[in-house]
C-alpha positions as CSV (number, residue, x, y, z in Angstrom):
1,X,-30.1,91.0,-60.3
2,X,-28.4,91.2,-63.6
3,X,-25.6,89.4,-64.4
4,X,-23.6,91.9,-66.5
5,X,-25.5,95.3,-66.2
6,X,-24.8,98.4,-68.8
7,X,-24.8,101.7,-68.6
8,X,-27.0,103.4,-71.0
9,X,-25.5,105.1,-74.2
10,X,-26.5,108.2,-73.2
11,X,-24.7,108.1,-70.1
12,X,-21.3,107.1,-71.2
13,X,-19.9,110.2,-71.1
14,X,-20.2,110.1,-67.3
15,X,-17.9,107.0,-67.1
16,X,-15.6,107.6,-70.3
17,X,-11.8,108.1,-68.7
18,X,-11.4,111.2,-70.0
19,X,-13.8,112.8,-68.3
20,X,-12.7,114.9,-65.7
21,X,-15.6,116.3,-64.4
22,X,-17.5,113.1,-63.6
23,X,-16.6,111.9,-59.6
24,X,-18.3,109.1,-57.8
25,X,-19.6,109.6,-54.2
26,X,-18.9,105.9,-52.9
27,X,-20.8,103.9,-50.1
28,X,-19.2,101.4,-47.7
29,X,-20.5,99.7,-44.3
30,X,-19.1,100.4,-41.1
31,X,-19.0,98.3,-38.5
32,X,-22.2,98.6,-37.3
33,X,-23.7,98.5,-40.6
34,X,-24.3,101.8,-41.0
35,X,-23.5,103.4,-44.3
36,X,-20.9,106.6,-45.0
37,X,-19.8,108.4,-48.2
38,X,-17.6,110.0,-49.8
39,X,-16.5,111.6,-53.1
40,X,-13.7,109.6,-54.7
41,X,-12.0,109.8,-57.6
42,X,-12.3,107.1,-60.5
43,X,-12.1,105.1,-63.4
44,X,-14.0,102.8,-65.5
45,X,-12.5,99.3,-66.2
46,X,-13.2,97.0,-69.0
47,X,-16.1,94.7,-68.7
48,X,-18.7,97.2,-67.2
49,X,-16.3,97.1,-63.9
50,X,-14.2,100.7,-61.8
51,X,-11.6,101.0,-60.1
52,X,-10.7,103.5,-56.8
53,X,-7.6,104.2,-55.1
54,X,-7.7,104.8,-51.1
55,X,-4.6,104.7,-48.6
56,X,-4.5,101.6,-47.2
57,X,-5.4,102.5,-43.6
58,X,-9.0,104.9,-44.5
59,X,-12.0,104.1,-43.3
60,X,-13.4,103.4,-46.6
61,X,-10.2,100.8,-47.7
62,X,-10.7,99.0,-44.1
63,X,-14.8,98.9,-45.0
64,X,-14.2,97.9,-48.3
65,X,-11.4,95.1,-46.9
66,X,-14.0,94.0,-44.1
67,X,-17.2,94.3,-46.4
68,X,-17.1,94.4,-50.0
69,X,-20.6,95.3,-50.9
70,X,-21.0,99.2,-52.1
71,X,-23.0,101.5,-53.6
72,X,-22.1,104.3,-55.5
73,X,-23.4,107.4,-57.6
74,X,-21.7,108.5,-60.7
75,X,-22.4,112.4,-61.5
76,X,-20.9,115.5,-63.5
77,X,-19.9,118.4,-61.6
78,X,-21.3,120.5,-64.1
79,X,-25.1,118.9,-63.4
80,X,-26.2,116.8,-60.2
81,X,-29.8,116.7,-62.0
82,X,-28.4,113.3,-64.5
83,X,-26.4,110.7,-62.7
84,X,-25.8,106.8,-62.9
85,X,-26.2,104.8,-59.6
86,X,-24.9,101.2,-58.9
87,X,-24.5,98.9,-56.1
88,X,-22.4,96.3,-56.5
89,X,-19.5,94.5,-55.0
90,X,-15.5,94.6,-54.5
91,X,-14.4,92.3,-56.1
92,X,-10.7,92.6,-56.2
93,X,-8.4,94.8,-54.2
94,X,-4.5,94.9,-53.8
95,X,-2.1,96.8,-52.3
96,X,0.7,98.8,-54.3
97,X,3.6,100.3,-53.2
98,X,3.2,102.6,-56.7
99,X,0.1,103.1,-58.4
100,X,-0.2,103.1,-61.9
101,X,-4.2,103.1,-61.0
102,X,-3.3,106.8,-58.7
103,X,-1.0,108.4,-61.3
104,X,-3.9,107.6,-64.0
105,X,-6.4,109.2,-61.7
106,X,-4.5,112.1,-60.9
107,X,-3.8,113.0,-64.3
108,X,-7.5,112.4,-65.1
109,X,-8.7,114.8,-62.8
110,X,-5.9,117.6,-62.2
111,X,-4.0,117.1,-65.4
112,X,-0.6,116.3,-64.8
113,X,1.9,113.8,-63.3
114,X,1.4,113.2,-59.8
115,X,4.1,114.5,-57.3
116,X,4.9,111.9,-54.9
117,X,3.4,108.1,-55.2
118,X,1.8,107.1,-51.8
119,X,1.0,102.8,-51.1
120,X,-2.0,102.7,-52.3
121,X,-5.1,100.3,-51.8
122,X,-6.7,100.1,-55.8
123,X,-9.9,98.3,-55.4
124,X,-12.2,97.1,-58.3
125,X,-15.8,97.3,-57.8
126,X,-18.2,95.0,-60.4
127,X,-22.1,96.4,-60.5
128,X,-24.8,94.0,-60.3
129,X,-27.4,97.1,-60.6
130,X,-27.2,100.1,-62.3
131,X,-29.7,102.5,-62.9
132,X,-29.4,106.0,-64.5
133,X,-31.3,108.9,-64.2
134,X,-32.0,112.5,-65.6
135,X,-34.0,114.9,-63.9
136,X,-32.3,118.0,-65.9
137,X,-35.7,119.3,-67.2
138,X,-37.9,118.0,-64.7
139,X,-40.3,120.7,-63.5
140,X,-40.4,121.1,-59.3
């Protein structure tokens, strides 16, 4: 395992914060270590580390609370065939009464100022694997 894993430069569009049609289908451990997913909103942090927002009391927050180890897969909506996939673990988390983190993320991905500012759980995740792959002109 790599200490400090990179993206590749040819996949930082995926992770730059302005991109709004890059999402991240994250992977927690429930309790009977069995995996779940789901698409999450995101963004990058400095030093190769991402942040996520959840309310406090979803299954993924508790997962994440109870069992910080996750997996994820980074992708554009516009092409599913080149994508960036990590595992790594949580390494912070804190709850907020008012999210800058959620107000970020919502205007990131719907462009405006969010309406009403929920407690939030706001979770950083640091890699210790990434890999990235693009199969957009493979032949099948």
């Amino acid at each position: 395992m790599s200490d400090n894993p990179s993206i590749p430069a040819a996949f930082h569009d995926l992770v730059d914060n302005s991109n709004s049609g890059a999402f991240m289908v994250l992977s927690v451990i429930l309790k009977d270590g069995s995996p779940i997913t789901s698409p999450i909103w995101f963004l990058a942090g400095k030093e190769g580390t991402f942040y996520v927002a959840s309310a406090p009391d979803s299954l993924k927050a508790r997962c994440m609370l109870a069992r910080p180890r996750v997996a994820a897969t980074i992708m554009s909506r516009e092409n599913y065939a080149r994508y960036i996939s990590l595992r790594g673990d949580v390494v912070t988390t804190e709850f907020t009464e008012r999210s800058d983190l959620y107000a970020q993320l919502v205007r990131k991905y719907e462009g405006r100022d969010p309406v009403r500012m929920d407690p939030m759980q706001v979770f950083q995740i640091r890699p210790f694997k990434i890999s990235a792959f693009d199969y957009t002109h493979e032949d099948y």
